[in-house]
LUMVEX-668024 format. One record per atom (N, C-alpha, C): residue in three letters; y, z, x. Coordinates in steps of 0.1 Angstrom, whole numbers, padded with zeros to 4 digits, always signed. Atoms other than C-alpha are relative to their C-alpha. Example, Ala and Ser with C-alpha at 12.3 -4.5 7.8 and 13.67 -1.06 7.14 Angstrom:
<kollums>
ala-0012+0000+0009;ala-0045+0078+0123;ala+0012+0000+0009;ser-0011+0000-0009;ser-0011+0071+0137;ser+0011+0008-0008;
</kollums>
This chain:
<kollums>
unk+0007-0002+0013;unk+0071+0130-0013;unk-0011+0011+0002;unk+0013-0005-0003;unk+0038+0147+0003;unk+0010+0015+0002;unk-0007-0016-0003;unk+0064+0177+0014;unk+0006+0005-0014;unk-0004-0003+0012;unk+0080+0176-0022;unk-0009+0007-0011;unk+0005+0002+0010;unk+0049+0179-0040;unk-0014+0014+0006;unk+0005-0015-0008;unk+0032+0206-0011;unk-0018-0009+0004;unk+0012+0011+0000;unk+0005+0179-0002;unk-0001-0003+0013;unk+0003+0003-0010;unk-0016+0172+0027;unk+0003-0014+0003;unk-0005+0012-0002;unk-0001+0135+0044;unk-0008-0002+0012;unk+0013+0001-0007;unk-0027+0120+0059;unk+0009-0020+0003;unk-0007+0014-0003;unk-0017+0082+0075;unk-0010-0008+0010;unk+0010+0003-0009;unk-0042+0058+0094;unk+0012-0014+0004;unk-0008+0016-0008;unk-0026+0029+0120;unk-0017-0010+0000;unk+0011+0009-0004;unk-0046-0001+0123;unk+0004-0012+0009;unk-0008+0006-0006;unk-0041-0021+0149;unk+0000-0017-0001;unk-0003+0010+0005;unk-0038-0057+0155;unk-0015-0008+0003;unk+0012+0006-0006;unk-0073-0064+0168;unk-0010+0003-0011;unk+0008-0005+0015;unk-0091-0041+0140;unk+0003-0008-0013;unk-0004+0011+0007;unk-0070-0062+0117;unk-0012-0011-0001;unk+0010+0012-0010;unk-0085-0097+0131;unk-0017+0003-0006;unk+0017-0005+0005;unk-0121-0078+0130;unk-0004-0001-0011;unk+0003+0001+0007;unk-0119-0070+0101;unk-0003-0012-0013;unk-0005+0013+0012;unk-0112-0103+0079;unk-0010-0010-0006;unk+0011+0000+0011;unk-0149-0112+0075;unk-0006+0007-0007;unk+0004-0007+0011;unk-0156-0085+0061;unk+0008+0003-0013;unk-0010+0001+0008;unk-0128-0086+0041;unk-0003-0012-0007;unk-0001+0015+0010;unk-0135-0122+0025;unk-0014+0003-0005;unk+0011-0004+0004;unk-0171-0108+0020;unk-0002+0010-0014;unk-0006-0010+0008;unk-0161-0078+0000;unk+0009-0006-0015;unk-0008+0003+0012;unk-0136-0096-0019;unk-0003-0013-0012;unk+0009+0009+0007;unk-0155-0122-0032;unk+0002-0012-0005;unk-0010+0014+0003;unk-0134-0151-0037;unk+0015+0004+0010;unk-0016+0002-0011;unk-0100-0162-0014;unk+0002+0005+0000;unk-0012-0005+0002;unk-0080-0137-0018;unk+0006+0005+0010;unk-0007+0006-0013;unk-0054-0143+0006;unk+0013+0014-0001;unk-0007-0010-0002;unk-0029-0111-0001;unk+0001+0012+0005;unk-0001-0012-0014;unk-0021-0095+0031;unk+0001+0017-0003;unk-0002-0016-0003;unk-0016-0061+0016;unk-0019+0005-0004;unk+0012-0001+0001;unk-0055-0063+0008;unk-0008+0012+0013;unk+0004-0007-0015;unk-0065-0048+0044;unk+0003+0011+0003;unk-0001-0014-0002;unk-0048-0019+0044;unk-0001+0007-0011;unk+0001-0008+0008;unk-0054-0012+0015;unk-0016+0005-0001;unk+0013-0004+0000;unk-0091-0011+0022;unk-0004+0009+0011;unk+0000-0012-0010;unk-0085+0013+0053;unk+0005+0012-0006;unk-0005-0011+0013;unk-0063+0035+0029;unk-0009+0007-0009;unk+0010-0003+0008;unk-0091+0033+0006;unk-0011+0009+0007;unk+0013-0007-0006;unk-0118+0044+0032;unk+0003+0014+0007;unk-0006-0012-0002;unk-0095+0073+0047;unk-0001+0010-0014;unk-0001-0010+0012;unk-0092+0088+0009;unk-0017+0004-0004;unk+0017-0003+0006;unk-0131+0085+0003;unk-0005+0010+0009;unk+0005-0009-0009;unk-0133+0107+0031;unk+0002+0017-0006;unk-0009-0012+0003;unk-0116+0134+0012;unk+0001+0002-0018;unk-0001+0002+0015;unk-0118+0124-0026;unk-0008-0009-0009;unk+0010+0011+0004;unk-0139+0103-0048;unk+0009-0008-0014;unk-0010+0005+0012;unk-0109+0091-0075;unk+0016+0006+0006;unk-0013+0004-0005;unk-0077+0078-0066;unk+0011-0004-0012;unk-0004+0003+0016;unk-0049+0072-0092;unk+0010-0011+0014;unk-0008+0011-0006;unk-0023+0037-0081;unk+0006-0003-0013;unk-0005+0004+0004;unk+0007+0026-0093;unk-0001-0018-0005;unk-0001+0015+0006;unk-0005-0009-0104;unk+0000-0004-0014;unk-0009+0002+0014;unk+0012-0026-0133;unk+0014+0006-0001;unk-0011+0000+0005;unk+0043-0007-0135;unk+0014-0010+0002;unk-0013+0011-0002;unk+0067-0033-0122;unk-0006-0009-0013;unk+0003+0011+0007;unk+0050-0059-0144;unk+0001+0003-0015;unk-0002-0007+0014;unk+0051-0038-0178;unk+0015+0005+0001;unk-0015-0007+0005;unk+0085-0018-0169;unk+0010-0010+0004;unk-0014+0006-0013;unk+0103-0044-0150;unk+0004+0003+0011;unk-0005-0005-0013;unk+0104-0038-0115;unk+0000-0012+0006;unk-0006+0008-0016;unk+0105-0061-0082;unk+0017-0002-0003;unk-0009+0008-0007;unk+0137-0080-0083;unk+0005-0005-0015;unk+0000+0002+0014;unk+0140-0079-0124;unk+0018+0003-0004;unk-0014+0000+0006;unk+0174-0067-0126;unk+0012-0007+0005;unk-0012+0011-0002;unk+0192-0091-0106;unk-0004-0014-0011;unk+0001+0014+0012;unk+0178-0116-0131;unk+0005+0002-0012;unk-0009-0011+0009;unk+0191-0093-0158;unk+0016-0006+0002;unk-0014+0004-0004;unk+0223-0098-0145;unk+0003-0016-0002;unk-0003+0017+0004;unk+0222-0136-0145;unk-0001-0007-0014;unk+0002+0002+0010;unk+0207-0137-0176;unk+0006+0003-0013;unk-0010-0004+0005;unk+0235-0119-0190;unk+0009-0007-0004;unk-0013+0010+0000;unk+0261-0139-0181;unk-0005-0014-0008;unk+0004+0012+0006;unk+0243-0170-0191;unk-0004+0000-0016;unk-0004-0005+0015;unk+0240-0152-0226;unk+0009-0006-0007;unk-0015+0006+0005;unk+0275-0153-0229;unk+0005-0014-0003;unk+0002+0012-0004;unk+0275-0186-0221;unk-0007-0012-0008;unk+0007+0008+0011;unk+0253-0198-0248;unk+0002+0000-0013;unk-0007-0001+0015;unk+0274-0195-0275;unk+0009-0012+0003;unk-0008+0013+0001;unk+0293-0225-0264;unk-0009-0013+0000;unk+0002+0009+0001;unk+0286-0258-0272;unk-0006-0009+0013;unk+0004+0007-0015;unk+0259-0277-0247;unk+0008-0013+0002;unk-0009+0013-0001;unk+0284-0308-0251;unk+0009+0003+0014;unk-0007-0010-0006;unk+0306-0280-0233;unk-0002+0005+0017;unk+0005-0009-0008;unk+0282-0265-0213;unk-0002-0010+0011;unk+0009+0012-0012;unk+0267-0296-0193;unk+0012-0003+0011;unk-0013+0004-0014;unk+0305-0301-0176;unk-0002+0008+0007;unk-0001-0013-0007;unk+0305-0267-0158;unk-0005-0008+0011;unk+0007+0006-0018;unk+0301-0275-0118;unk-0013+0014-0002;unk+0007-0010+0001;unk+0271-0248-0126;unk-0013-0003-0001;unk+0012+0006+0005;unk+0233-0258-0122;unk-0008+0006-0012;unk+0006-0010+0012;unk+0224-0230-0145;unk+0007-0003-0011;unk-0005-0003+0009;unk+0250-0234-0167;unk-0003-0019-0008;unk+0002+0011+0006;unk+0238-0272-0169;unk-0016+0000-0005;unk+0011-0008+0004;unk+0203-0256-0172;unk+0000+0000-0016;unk+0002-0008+0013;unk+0210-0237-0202;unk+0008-0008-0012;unk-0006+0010+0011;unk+0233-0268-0221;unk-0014-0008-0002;unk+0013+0012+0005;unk+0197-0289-0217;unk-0008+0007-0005;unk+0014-0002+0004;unk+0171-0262-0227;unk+0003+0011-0010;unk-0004-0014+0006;unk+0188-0230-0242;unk-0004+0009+0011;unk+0002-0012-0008;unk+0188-0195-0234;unk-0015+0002-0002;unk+0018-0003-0002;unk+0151-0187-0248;unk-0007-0009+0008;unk+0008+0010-0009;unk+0137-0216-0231;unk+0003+0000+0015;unk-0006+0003-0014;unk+0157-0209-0198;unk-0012-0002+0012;unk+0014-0002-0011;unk+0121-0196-0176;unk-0007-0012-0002;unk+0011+0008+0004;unk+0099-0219-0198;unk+0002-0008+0007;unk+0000+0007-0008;unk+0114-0249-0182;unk-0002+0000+0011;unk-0003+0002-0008;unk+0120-0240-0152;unk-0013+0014+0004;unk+0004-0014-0005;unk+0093-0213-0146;unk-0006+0008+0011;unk+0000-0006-0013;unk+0091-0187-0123;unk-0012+0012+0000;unk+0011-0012-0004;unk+0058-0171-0109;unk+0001+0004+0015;unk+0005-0005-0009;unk+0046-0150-0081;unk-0008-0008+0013;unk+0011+0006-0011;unk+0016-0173-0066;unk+0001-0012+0002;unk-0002+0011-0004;unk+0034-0201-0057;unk+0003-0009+0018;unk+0003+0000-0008;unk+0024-0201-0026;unk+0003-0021+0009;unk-0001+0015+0000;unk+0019-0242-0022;unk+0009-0010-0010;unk-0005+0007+0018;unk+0039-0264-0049;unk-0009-0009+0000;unk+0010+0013+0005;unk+0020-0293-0069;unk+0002-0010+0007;unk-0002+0014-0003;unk+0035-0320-0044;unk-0008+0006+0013;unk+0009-0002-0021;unk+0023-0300-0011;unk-0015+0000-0003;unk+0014-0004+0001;unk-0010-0291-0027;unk-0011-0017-0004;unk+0002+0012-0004;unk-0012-0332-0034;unk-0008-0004+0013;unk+0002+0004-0012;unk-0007-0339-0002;unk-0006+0002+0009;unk+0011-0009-0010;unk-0027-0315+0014;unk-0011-0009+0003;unk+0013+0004+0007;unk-0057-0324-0008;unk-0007-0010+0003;unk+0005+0011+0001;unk-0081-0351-0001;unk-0010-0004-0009;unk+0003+0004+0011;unk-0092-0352-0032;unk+0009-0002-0013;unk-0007-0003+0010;unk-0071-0359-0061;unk-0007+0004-0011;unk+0004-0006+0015;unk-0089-0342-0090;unk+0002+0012+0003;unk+0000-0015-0003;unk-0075-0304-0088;unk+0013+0000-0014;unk-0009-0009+0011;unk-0058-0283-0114;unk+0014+0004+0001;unk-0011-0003+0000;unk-0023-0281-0122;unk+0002+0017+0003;unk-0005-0015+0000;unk-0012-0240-0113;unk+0013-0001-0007;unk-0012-0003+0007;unk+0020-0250-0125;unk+0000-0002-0018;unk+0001+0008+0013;unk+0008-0266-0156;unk-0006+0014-0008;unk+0008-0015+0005;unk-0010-0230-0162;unk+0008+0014-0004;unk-0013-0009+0003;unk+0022-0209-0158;unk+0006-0003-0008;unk-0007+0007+0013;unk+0038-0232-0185;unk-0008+0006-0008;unk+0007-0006+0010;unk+0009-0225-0204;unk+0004+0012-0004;unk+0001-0009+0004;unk+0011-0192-0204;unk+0016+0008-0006;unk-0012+0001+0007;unk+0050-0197-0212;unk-0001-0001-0013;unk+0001+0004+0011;unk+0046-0213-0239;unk-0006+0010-0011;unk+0008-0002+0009;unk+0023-0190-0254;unk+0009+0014-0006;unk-0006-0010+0006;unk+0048-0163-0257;unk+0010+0000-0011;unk-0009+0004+0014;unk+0066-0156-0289;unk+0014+0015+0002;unk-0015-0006-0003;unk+0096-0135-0272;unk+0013-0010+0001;unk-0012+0010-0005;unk+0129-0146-0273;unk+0007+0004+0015;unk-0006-0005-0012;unk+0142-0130-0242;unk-0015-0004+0013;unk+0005+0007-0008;unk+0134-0149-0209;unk-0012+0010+0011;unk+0004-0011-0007;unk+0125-0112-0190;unk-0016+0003-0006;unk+0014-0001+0006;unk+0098-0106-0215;unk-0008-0007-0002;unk+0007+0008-0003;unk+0084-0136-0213;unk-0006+0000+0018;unk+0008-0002-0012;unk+0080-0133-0175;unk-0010+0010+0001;unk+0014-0004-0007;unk+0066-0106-0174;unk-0014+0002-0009;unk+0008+0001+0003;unk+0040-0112-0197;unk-0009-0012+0010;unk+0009+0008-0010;unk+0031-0143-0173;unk-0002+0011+0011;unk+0002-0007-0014;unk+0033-0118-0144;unk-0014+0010-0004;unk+0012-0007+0010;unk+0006-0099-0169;unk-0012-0009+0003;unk+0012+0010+0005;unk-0018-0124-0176;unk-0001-0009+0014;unk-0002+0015-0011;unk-0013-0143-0138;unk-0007+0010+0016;unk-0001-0008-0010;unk-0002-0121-0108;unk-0008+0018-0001;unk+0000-0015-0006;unk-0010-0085-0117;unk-0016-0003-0005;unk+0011+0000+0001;unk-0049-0093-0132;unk-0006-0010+0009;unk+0007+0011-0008;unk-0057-0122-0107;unk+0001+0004+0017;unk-0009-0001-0011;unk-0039-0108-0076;unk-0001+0017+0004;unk+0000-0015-0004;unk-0032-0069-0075;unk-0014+0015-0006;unk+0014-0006+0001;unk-0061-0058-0096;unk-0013+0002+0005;unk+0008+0001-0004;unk-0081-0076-0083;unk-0008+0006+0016;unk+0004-0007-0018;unk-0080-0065-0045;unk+0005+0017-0003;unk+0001-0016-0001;unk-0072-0026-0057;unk-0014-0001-0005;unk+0012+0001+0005;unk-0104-0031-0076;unk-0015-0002+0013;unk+0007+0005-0006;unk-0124-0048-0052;unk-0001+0015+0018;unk-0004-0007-0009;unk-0110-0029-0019;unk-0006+0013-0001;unk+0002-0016-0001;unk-0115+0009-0033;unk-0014-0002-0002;unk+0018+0003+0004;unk-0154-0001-0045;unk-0006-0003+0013;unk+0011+0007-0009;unk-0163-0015-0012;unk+0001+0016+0011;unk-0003-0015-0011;unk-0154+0023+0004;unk-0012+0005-0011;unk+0005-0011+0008;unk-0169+0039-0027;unk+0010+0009-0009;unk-0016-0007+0007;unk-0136+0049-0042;unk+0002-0004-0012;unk-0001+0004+0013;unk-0129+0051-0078;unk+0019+0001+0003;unk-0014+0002+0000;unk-0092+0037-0082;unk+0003-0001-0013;unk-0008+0001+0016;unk-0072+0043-0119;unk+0014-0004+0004;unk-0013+0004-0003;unk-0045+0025-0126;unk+0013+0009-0015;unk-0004-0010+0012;unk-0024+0054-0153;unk+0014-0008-0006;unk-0009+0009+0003;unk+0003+0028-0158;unk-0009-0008-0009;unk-0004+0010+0009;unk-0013+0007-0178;unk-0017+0005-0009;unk+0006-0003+0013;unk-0035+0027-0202;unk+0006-0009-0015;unk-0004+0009+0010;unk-0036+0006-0229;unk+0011+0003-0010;unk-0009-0002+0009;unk-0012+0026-0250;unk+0015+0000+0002;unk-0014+0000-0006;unk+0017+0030-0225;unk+0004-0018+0000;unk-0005+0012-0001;unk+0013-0008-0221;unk+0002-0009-0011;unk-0004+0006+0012;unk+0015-0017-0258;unk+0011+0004-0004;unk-0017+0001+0004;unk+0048+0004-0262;unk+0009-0005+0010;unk-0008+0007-0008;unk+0061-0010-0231;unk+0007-0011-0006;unk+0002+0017+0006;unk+0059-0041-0247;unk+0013+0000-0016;unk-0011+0008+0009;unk+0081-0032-0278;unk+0016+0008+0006;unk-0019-0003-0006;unk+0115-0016-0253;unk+0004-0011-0002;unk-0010+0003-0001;unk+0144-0026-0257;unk+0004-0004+0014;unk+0001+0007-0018;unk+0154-0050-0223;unk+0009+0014+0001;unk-0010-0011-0009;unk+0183-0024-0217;unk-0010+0015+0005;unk+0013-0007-0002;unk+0152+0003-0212;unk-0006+0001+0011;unk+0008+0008-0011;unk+0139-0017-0188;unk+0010-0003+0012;unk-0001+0008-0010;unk+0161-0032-0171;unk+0018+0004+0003;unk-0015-0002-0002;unk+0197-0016-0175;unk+0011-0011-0007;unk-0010+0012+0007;unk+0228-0035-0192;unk+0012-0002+0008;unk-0008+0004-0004;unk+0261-0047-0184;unk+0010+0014+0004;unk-0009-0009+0004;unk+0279-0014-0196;unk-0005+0011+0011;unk+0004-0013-0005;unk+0257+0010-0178;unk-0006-0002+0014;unk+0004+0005-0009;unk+0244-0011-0148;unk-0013-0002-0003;unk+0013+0007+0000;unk+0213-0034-0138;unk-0007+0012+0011;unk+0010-0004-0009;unk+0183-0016-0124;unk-0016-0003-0007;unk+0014+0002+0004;unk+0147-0020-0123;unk-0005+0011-0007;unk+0010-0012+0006;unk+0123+0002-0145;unk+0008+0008-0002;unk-0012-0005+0006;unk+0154+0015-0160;unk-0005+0019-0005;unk+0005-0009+0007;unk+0132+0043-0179;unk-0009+0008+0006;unk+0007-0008-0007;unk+0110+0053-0156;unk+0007+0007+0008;unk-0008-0007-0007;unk+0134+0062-0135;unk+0008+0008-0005;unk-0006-0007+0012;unk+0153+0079-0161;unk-0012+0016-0002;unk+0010-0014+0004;unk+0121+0103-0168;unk-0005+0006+0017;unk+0003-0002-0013;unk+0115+0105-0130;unk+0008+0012+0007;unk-0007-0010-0007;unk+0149+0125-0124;unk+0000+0010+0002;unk-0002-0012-0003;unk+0141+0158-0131;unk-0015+0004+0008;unk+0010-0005-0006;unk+0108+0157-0113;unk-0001-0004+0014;unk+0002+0001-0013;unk+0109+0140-0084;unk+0014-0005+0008;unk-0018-0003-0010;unk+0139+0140-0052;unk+0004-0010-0006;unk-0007+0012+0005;unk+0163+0113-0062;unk+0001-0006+0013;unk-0001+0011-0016;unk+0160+0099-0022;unk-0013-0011-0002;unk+0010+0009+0006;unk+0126+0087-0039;unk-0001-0011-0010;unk-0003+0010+0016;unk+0139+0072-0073;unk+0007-0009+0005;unk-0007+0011+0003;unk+0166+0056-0060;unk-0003-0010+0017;unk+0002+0003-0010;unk+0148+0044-0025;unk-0002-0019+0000;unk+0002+0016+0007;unk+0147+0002-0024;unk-0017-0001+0004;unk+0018+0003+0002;unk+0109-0011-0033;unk-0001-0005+0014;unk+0007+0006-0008;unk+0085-0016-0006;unk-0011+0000-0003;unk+0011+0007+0006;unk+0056-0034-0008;unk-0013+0008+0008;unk+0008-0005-0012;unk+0026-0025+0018;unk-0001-0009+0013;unk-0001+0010-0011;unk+0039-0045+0046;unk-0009-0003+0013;unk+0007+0003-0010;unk+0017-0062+0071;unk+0005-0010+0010;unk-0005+0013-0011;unk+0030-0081+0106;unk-0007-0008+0000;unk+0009+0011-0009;unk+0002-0110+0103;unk+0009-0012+0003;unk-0005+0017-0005;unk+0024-0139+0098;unk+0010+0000+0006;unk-0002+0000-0012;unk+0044-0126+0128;unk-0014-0004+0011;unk+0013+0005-0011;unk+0011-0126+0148;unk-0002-0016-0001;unk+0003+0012+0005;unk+0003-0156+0131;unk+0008-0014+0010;unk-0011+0010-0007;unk+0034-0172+0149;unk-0005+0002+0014;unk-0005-0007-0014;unk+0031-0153+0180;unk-0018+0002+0014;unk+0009-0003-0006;unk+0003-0135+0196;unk-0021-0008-0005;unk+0015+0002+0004;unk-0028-0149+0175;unk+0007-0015-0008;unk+0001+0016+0003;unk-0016-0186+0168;unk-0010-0005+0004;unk+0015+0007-0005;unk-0047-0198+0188;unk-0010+0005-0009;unk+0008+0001+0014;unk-0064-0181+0162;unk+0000-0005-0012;unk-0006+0007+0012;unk-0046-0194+0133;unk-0003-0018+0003;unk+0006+0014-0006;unk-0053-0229+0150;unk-0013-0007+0002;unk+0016+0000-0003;unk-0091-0227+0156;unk-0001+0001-0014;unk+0002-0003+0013;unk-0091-0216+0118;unk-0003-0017-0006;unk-0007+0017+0005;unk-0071-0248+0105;unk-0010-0012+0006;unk+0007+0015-0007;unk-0093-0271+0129;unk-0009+0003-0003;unk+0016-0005-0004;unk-0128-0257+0115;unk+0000-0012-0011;unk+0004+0010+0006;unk-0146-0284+0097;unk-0004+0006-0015;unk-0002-0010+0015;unk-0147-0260+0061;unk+0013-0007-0005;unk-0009+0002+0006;unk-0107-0273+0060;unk-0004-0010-0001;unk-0003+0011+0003;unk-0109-0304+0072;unk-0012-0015-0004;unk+0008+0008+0007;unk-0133-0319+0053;unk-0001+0002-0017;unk-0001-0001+0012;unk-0115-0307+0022;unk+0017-0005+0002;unk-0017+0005+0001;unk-0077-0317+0032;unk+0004-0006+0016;unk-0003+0015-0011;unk-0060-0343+0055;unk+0005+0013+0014;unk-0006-0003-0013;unk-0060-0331+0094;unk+0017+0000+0004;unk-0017-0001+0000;unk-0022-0345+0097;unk+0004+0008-0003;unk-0005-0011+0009;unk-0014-0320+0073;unk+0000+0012+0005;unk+0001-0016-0006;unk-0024-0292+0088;unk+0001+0003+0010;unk-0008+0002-0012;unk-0014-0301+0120;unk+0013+0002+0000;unk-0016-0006+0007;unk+0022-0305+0104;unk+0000+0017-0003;unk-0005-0015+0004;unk+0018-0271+0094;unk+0001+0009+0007;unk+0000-0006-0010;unk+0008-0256+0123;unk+0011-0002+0012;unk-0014+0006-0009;unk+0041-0273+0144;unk+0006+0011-0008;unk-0006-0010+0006;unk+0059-0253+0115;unk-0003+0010+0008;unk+0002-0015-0004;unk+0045-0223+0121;unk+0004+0002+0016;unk-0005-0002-0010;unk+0049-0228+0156;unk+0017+0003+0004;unk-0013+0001-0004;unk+0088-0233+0152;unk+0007+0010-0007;unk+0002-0013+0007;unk+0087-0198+0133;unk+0005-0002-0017;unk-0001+0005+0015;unk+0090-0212+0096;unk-0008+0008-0008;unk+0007-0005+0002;unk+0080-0184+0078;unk-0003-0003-0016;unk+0009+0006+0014;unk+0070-0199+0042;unk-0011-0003+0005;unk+0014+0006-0009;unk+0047-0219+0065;unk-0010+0010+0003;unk+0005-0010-0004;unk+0033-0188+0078;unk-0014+0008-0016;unk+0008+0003+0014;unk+0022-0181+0043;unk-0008-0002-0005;unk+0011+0011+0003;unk+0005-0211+0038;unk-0005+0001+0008;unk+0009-0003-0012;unk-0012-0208+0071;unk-0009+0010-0005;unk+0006-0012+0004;unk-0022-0173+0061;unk-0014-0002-0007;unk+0009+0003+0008;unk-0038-0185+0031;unk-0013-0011+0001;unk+0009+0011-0003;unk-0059-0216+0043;unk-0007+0008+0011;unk+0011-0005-0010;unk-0072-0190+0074;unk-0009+0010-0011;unk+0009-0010+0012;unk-0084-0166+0044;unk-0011-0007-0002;unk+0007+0013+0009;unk-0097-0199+0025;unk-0012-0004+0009;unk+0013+0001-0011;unk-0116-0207+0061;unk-0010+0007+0006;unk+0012-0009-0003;unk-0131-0176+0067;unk-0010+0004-0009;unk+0004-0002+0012;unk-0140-0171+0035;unk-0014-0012-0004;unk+0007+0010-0001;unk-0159-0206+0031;unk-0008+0000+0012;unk+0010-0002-0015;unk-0177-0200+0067;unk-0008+0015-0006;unk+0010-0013+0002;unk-0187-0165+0055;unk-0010+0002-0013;unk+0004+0002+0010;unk-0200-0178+0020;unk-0006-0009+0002;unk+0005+0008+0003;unk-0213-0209+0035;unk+0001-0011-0006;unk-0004+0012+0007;unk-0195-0233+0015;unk-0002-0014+0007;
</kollums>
């Protein structure tokens, strides 16, 4: 793209030790948990560009407004199960099909609501129980319903990603572009979601978005459509990647003894049951990478609480 566009390509490694280094100053900076690993390089990214520029422009928001991650294989399912709801749930409930017994008990508009699907589900309500040694804590799932409910779409897509709106992309990705470029000195815009582009987002048509049956599923259906005459097509049609970080390989591997010493600081376990986090750490040891995850996030949660003092 940087050769496409006649641009200096500038790239910083960081290794696995500067990583590590970094991470109280990273829970300092960020000012509450925030446990998402692409955080860290993005705040070396950020301090590489301040060297060179003082306003940065980021793609954040467009998956969550146009439909991107992993939107058009749900598209696709959500299709079929369309079809599907024009028969009788008397009908529908026989099907050997858990979806199709799904959609005889709730409908098609209600299909997410019940059953709904976020991003920061990191823990569920029964692990986050169990963890806990306190029972008084806040439903997260009961929050995602919430913010189901509150939508007045009939289509299950636009319901998500208004939770993915109001959840993941303002609690999660703003927040550490926001936080990250500020602690360099870096002004970061996000040109995706000027308020005007993200109120006509809002009234596409799903096929727009998300592609149809006739013409094929794809993500961000329209952006990519306005993308073709300007930039290569090895770019448009390249599969998403995120800003990938090895920790919770390390995590398993080379810096378990760190991940261990974390878990055993007296910040956890004087907020959730030792057993527990022992169980978790066997996981992680036997390379369980959900576990990994969850590890991730409780070493954030412990540096973070030791660096604030909690």
């Amino acid at each position: 793209m940087a050769q496409h566009i006649g641009s200096n390509h500038h790239e910083v490694i960081i290794s696995q030790k500067e990583f590590v280094h970094f991470i109280d100053d990273f829970v300092w900076h960020a000012d509450e948990p925030l446990a998402d690993l692409a955080s860290i390089p993005l705040y070396f990214v950020s301090k590489l560009a301040s060297e060179y520029v003082k306003v940065v422009l980021s793609g954040e928001g467009a998956d969550e407004t146009l439909a991107g991650y992993n939107l058009n294989a749900l598209a696709k399912k959500l299709t079929s199960l369309k079809f599907f709801n024009f028969l009788p749930s008397s009908l529908l409930k026989h099907f050997p099909f858990s979806s199709l017994k799904n959609l005889a008990k709730v409908g098609y508009t209600n299909f997410l609501k019940e059953n709904p699907i976020h991003i920061t589900n990191v823990f569920s309500e029964d692990e986050k129980k169990k963890l806990s040694l306190f029972s008084a804590q806040k439903s997260s799932l009961k929050y995602i319903q919430e913010l189901y409910e509150k939508n007045i779409s009939l289509e299950p897509i636009d319901q998500l990603q208004e939770v993915y709106c109001k959840s993941w992309l303002v609690e999660d990705l703003l927040m550490k572009a926001d936080k990250m470029s500020m602690a360099t000195s870096l002004e970061l815009r996000v040109p995706f979601l000027d308020h005007k582009l993200v109120e006509w987002c809002a009234t596409l048509p799903l096929e727009w978005k998300v592609g149809s049956l006739s013409k094929g599923f794809t993500t961000k259906h329209i952006l990519r459509s306005f993308a073709e005459k300007r930039i290569p097509r090895e770019i448009i049609t390249r599969p998403k990647q995120g800003f990938p970080v090895p920790a919770y390989h390390w995590i398993q591997s080379d810096l378990f003894d760190f991940a261990k010493e974390n878990l055993a600081s007296k910040h956890l376990t004087n907020f959730f049951h030792k057993n527990i986090l022992d169980t978790l750490l066997e996981k992680l040891k036997n390379g369980d990478q959900h576990t990994a995850h969850q590890v991730w996030s409780l070493i954030i949660l412990n540096r973070w609480m030791r660096r604030w003092n909690v």
